[in-house]
N, C-alpha and C positions, 0 to 999 in steps of 0.2 A: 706139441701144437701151441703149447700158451708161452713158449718163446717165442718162437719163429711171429704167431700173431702180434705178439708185441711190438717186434723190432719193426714188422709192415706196419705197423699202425701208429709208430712215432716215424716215419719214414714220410707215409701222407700229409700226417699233421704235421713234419715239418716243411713238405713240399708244397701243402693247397692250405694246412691249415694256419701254418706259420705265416705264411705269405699275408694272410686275409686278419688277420687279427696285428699286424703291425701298419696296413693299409689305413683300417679302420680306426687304429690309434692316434696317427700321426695328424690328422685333423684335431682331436684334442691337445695333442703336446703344441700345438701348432698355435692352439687358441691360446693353452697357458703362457706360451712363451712369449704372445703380443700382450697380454694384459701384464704378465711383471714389470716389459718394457714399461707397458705406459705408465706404470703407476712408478718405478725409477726415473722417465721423466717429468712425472707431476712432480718429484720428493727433489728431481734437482733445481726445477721452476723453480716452485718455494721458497729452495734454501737459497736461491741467486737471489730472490726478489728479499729476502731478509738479510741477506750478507750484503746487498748491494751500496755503496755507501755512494753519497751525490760528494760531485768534486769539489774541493776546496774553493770558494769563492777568494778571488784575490782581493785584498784589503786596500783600500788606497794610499797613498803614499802621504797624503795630508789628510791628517784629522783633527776635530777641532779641541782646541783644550776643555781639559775638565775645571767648571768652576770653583773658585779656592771658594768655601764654606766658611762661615761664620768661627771665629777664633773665641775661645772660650777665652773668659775674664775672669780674673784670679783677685778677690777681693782680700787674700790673705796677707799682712804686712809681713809675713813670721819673722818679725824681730829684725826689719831692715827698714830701709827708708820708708815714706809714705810717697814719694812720687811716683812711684808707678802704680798707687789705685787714686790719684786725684784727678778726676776727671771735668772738674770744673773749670768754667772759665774763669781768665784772670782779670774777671774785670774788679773794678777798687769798688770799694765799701762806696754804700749807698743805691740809688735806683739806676742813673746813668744809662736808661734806655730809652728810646724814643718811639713814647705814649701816642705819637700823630696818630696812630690808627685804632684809639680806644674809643670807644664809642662815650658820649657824655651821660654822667649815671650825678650829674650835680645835684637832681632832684633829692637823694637819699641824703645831702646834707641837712643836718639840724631833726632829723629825724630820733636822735639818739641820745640829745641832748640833756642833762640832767642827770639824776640819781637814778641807779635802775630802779623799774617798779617791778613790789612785789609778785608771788605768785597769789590769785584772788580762788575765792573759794568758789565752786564748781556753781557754775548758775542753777538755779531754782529748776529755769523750765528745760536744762539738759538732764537735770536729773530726772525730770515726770519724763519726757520722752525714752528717756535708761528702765526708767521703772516698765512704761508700757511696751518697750519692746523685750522685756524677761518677761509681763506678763502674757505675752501671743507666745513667746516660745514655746513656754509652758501652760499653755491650754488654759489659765487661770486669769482672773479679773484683777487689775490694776490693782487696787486693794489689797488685798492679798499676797501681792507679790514683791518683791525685792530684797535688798540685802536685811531687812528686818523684821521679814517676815515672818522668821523660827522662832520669835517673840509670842507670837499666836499659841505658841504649845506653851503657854502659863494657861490657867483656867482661872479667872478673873470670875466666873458667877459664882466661886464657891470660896474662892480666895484672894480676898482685896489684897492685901499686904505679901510683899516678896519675902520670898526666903532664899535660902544658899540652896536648901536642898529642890525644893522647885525650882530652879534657875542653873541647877549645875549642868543639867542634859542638854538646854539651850546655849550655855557656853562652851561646852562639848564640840557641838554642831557648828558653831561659830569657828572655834579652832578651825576644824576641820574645813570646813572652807577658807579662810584666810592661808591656812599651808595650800591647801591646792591653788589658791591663786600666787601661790610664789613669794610669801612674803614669809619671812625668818620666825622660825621656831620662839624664838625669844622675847620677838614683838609679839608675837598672838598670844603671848603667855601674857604681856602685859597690856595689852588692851584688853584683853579676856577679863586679867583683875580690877585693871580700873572701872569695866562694864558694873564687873558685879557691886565693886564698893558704891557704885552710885545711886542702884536700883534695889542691891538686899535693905529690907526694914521698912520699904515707902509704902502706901497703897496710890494705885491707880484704878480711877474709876472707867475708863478708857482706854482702850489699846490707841488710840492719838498719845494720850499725855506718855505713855510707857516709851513710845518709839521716840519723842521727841529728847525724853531725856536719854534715853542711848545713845542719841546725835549726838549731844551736844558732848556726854560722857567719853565718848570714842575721840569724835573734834579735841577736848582738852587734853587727851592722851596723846593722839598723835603731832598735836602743837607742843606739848612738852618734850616729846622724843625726838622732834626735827628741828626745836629750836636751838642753835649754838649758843655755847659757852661764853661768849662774848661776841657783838654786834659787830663786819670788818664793815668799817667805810672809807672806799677805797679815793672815793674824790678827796675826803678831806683829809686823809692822809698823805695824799699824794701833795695838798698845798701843806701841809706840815714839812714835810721835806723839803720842799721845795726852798720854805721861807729858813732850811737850813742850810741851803747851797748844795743839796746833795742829789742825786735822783732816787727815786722811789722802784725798788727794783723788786719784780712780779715773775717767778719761777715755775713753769710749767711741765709738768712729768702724770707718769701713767705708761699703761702698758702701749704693743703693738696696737696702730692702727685705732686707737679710739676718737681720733680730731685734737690731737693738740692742735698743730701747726693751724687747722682752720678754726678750733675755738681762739687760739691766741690774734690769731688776724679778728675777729670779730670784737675783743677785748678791743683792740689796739683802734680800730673803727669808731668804739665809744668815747675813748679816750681822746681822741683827735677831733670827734664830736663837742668834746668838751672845751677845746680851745689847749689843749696840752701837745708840746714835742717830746715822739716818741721814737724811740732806740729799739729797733728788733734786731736778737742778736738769733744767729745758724746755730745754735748751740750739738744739733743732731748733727756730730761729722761722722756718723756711719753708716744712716743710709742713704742708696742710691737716689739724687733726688731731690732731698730733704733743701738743701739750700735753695736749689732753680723754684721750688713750690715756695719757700718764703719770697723770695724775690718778686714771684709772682704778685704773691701778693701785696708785698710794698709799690708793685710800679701802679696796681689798678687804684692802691689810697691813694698814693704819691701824685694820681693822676686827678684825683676825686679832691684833694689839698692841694698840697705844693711839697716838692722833695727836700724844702727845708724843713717840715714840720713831720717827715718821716722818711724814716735810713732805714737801709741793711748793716749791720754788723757783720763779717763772715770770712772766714780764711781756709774754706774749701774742707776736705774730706782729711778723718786722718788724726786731727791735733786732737787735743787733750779740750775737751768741754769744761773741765772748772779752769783751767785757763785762760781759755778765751773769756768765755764769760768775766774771770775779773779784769782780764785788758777792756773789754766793753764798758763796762759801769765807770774805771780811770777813762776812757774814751768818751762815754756821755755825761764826767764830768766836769771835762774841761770846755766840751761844748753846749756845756749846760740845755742839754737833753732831762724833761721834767722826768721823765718815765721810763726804763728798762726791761721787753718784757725779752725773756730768756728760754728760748725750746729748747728741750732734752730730746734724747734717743728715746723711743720706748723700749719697756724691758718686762719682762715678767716677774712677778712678789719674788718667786721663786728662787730665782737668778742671784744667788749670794755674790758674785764680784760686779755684776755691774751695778746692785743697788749700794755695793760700798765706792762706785763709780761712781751712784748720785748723792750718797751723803757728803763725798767729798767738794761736789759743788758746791752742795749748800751750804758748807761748814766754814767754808775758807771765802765764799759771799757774803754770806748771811745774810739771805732777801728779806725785805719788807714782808714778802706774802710767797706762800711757796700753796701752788693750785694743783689738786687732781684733777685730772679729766680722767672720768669713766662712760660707759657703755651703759645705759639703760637697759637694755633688754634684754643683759645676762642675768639680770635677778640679784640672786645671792652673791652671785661670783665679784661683784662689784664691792659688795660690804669684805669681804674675803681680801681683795687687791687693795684696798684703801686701810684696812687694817694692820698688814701686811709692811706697804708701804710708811704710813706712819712710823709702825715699829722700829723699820727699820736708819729711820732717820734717827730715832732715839736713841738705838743701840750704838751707830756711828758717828752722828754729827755733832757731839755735843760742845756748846763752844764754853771753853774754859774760861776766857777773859772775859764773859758775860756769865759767868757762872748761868747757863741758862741751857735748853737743848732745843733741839728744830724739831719742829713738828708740821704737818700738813693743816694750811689754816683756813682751806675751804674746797668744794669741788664744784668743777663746773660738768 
């Protein structure tokens, strides 16, 4: 019986049962097989719209050229001619340009006339307005307040008479301010002592009488530290030459960028103020520049005078500086030119072969006056580059047939 039932009962089930469970299925294979479709055409969408690339745009046949770009310039001679870095014009020594369109500046003649004047000692009533604007800084009364203030820490009701040892804290304190104001080690060491040698042993009744002799102490310290070794005066030197048949020649040097070329034009202004012909020689043939800026400034005097009472010297970029320079000084003295004044390159203290570059100027010159120009408001760096500089004019320019050496004999 449980064959026989078997074989009928896979017999049905493949006749009513089979039938109905593949009926019932094919609606589902049916659904699966539209959704793989779709999702095979979402995946070849896709990859057509990422593979698809847009057509080659055709390029025109003319286009426009590309602009040629600035050509670098090669200020290097390496040991060949210097015509290819002179790029000045050739025009001939002197001014030779046409002033028509300078505006008239005739007023500033006669304005400079004379011997320079001093520097004059600081006004009275600049100093009380100095004094009361440190005293509103610092919250304190006029009185009280300014560079001599720290003076007050003596005790004057117990003790008339100064000593080293009550006054060393106050010159302490003094140091220490004068270094923070930027003034050299060395100075504050001596105005520190001349302070004390003025004021140790006196009595003061008064904190007036104390501060006034600190002025005055400090004043003769710093008159003796800033007065030169000897007085230049350059007019009357200039007519001593003069009454020698010779010109009077004034050499200018110093580092990058500190105003020769325009302190030398303002010298040259005085001097022309003064009824003198003057000779400005290019002596800077290396930087870009340097000549067309003196020439500048010869045409605005040349314009303010007359172009016989002021020249250019100059043979462009390149040559040798003590060279030229002594072709200029033989050139204004045969056109008896009173006055010579001579720009350099600048250069830094540092710089061992170009300051043997300037001693050789000066050696094989030998100027009347050889001028620093410095910077004010490097501080120290200025005593540093003038010391520097001097030296090095010691070390190299010493002239043998004067048994004598060049030295730097003033700054402006």
């Amino acid at each position: 019986a449980s064959p026989t039932k078997r074989v009928i009962s896979s017999g049905i089930n493949a006749e009513y049962g089979g039938t109905a469970s593949a009926e019932s299925a094919a609606p589902a294979e049916k659904t699966k097989s539209e959704v793989e479709l779709a999702r095979e055409m979402m995946k070849k969408k896709k990859a057509g719209k990422k593979g698809k690339k847009k057509p080659e745009e055709v390029q025109p046949a003319t286009t426009k050229p590309k602009k040629k770009g600035k050509e670098a310039r090669s200020w290097d001679m390496g040991g060949k001619s210097t015509e290819g870095i002179d790029f000045s014009s050739p025009a001939e020594n002197g001014t030779h340009v046409n002033n028509a369109n300078l505006k008239d500046e005739s007023y500033l003649k006669g304005t400079m006339s004379g011997d320079l004047t001093g520097v004059g000692e600081e006004d009275e009533d600049e100093e009380e307005e100095e004094v009361a604007d440190d005293s509103m800084s610092n919250g304190t009364s006029g009185k009280s307040s300014g560079m001599f203030s720290f003076l007050k820490n003596i005790n004057f009701s117990t003790q008339q008479t100064v000593t080293s040892e009550s006054l060393q804290p106050v010159l302490d304190k003094l140091k220490e301010h004068l270094t923070s104001k930027n003034v050299a080690s060395e100075i504050s060491v001596q105005l520190c002592d001349s302070l004390e040698s003025s004021l140790v042993g006196k009595s003061y009744s008064t904190f007036t009488g104390l501060t006034s002799t600190a002025k005055q102490a400090l004043s003769d310290a710093l008159t003796k530290i800033l007065s030169p070794k000897h007085r230049v005066n350059v007019l009357r030197d200039v007519m001593e030459a003069k009454s020698k048949d010779r010109p009077y020649v004034i050499t200018f040097c110093g580092v990058n960028g500190v105003g020769k070329s325009t302190n030398l034009a303002k010298v040259c202004f005085w001097l022309l103020d003064n009824g003198y012909r003057v000779l400005v020689v290019g002596g800077d043939t290396f930087r870009a520049g340097a000549v067309e800026q003196l020439r500048t400034h010869v045409v605005r005097l040349a314009n303010l005078y007359s172009e016989d009472q002021v020249q250019l010297y100059e043979r462009g970029y390149g040559k040798d500086p003590a060279g030229l320079a002594f072709e200029a000084i033989k050139y204004a003295k045969e056109r008896r030119y009173d006055v010579v004044l001579v720009d350099t390159a600048g250069r830094m203290q540092d710089n061992e072969p170009l300051m043997r570059a300037l001693s050789k100027l000066v050696a094989l010159n030998n100027p009347d006056l050889t001028l620093f120009v410095g910077e004010a408001l490097v501080g120290n760096e200025a005593v540093d580059q003038l010391v520097k500089f001097n030296q090095s004019l010691i070390d190299h320019s010493s002239n043998a047939a004067a048994g004598t050496k060049s030295v730097i004999d003033g700054i402006l």
